[in-house]
N, C-alpha and C positions, 0 to 999 in steps of 0.2 A: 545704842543697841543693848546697854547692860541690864536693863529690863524686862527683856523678851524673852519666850520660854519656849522647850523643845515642843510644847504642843501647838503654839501659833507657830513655828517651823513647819513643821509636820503638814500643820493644814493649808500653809503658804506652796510648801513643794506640790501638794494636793493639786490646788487651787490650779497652779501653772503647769503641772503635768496634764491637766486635762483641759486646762480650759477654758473651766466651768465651772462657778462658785453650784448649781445645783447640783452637776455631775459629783463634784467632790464632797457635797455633803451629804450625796448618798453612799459614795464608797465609803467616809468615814462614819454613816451613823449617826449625824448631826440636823440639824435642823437649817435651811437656808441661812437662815439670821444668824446664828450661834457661826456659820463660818463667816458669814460679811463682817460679826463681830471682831472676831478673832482678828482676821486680816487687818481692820481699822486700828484693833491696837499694834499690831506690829507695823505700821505706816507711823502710825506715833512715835514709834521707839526708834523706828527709821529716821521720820522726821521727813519723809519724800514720799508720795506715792510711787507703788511698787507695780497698779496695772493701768493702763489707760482702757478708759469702760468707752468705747465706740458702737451706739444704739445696742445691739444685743450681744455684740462680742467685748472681749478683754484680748489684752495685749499685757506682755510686760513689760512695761518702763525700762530705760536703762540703770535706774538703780534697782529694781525689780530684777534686771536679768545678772544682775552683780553679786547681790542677794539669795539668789537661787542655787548659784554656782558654791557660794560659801555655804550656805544654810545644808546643803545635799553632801557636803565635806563636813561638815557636823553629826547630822544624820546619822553618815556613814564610819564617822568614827563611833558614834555609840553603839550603833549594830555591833562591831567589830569588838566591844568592849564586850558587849551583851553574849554574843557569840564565846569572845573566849572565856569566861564566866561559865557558861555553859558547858563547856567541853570539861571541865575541870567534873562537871557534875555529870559526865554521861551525855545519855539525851533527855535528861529530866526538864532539860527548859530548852529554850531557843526560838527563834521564830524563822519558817516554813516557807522564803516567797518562792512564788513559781507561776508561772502564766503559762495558757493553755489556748489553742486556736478556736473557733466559738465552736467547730464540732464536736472537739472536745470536752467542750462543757456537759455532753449528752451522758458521759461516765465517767471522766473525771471526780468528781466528787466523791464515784464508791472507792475509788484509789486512797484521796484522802483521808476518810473516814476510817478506813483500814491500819491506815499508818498511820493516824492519830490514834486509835485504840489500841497499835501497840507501844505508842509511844505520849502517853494523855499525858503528861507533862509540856509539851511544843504549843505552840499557838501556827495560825495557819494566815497565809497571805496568800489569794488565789488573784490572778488576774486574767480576763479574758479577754482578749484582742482576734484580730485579723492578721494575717502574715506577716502586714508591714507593722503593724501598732508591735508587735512582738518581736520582732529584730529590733525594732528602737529600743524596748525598754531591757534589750540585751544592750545593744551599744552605749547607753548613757548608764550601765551598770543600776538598772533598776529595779532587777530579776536576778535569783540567783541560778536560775533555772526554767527551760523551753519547754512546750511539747506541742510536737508540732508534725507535718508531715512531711515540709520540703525544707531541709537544713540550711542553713546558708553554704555556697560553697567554698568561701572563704577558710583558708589555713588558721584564724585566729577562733573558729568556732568548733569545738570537741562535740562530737553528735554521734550517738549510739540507737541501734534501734532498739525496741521492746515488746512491740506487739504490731501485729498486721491491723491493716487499713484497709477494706473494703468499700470500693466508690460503686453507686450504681446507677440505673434512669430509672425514674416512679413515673409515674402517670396517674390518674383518678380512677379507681378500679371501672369505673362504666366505660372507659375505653378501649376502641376498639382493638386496641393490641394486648390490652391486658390478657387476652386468653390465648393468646398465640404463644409458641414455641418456638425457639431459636430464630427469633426475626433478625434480618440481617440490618449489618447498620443503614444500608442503604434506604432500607423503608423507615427507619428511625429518624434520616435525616429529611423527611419531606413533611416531619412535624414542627411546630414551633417550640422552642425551648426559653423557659425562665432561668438566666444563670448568674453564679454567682460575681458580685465585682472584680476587676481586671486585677489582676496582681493576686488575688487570694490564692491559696492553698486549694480551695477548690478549682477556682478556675484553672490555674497551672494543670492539678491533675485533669483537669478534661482536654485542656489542651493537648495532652500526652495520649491518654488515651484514643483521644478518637484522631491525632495523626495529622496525617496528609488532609483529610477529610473536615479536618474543624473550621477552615475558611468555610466548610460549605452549609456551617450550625447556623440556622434563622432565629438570632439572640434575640427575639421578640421584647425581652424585659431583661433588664439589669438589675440586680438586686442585693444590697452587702445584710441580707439577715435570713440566716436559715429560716426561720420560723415565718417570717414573711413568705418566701417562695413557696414552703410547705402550704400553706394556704391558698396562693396563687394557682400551684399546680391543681388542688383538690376542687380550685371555683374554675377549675378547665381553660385557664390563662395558656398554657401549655407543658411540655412535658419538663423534666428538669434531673440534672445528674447532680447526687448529693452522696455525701457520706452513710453508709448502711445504718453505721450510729446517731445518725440524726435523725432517720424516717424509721426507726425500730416500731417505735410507742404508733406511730399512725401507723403501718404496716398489719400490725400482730390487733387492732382496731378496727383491719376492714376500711380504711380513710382514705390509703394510696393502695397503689401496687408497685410491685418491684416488676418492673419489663425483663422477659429471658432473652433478652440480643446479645447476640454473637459475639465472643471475645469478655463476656462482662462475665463478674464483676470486674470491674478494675484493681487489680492488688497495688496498695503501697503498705506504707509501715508509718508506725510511732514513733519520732524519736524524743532522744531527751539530751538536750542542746545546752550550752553552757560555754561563756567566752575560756578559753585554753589557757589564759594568764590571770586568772581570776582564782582564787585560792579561796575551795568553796566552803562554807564553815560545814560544821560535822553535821548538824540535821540537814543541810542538802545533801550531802557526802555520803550518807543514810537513805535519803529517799531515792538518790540516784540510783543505789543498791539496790534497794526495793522493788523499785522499776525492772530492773536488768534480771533479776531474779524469779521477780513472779507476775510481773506486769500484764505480758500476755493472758495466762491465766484469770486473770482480774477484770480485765477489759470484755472478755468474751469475747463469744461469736454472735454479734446481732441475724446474723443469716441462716443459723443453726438450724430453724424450723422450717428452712424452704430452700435446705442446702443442693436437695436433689434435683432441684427444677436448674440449677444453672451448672454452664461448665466451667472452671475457675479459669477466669487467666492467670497471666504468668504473674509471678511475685519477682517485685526487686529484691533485689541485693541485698541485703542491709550493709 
């Protein structure tokens, strides 16, 4: 292995974090070839291959999964170098990871761009997953930082809120509830609903919100991509409960409509999640700040414009 270099590490950890030699040479920027490259030379320096290619899947090997273990403990000691380097200098350098649930990705971004402009020295690591993808790449320490809506409730996870959460039901404005007022949910649930995958963030919150009453949702379609159902609901697949911040852009469009049934919006919250024994270097330690500070502010109200058509439910807790 005295050959091998932190950038075929890099795209090796890639590689078997996701999967997918295409997935990972899109996260990194790379061209398909340029990572199958890379990998072949670090099989060389190995001298064993690292993935078993089974028709369209990979696998890692056992010295593949040996590999990965050491390589991610290299990694993470020059993070740890990079970082404290950093601190010495402020927050003039460092690099930013943090992962974000896919609704978040609807404004996330303005967050970042915010904190990179007061801080243009940092480099930025965004990652966007589903509930589960996003506790894993907490647990295997590959985030220094969540945002999410349903924290783990584990004692080893520190979670703070920062800004509220708005869930609500769209429908395709030609519907015929679209112009109705305070429909109750009971005429809501004699529709069909497009919902999000079992275990997400979304689906948990609708599970919560509508109750006693969710065994009675006719989950016509399953679906794990916002943007997918968005269109389902719009080609009259049926109706669907999403985050305020993911149907904004088609809302304020004339695309969907937001349904006024009773009890909605749905309030949750932001938080911003991070393992308890994980000693976060100073540009998290910073954005964490940032978040808690003026995050709410930042995120907005996507409902702002149609605030008065509904009556709020109850907000959790933080």
């Amino acid at each position: 292995m005295r050959g091998a270099t932190i950038r075929q590490l890099k795209v090796f950890e890639t590689v078997a974090r996701l999967s997918s030699f295409s997935r990972a040479a899109e996260a990194l920027h790379l061209t398909q070839p340029a990572v199958s490259a890379q990998i072949r030379e670090l099989e060389g320096h190995a001298g064993l291959p690292l993935f078993d290619r089974l028709g369209k899947r990979i696998h890692l090997t056992q010295a593949g999964t040996t590999l990965l273990a050491h390589g991610r403990a290299i990694l993470e000691s020059l993070r740890e170098a990079e970082e404290a380097l950093a601190q010495l200098k402020g927050l003039a350098a460092g690099t930013l990871e943090v992962g974000v649930i896919s609704a978040g990705d609807y404004f996330f971004p303005r967050l970042l761009a915010e904190f990179a402009r007061r801080h243009p020295g940092i480099r930025l690591d965004l990652r966007v997953h589903n509930r589960e993808g996003l506790l894993r790449e907490l647990a295997d320490n590959l985030t220094d930082l969540a945002i999410m809506v349903r924290p783990p409730d584990s004692d080893d996870a520190a979670r703070e809120a920062f800004a509220p959460h708005a869930y609500v039901i769209v429908a395709p404005p030609s519907h015929a509830l679209a112009s109705e007022r305070r429909i109750p949910l009971e005429r809501v649930l004699r529709e069909a609903f497009v919902t999000r995958e079992q275990g997400s963030d979304t689906w948990i919150a609708m599970r919560e919100a509508f109750g006693a009453r969710f065994a009675d949702v006719d989950a016509a379609m399953e679906i794990g991509s916002n943007e997918t159902i968005k269109q389902a609901v719009m080609a009259g697949l049926g109706l669907s409960f999403l985050s305020a911040h993911a149907i904004a852009l088609e809302v304020a469009a004339g695309r969907l409509a937001i349904l006024d049934v009773e009890g909605f919006p749905a309030m949750r919250h932001w938080y911003v999640v991070h393992r308890r024994d994980k000693r976060l270097p100073p540009v998290a330690e910073a954005f964490k700040a940032f978040l808690l500070a003026g995050g709410a502010g930042l995120v907005g109200d996507p409902l702002a414009e149609s605030r008065g058509r509904f009556v709020q439910g109850s907000v959790d807790a933080a």
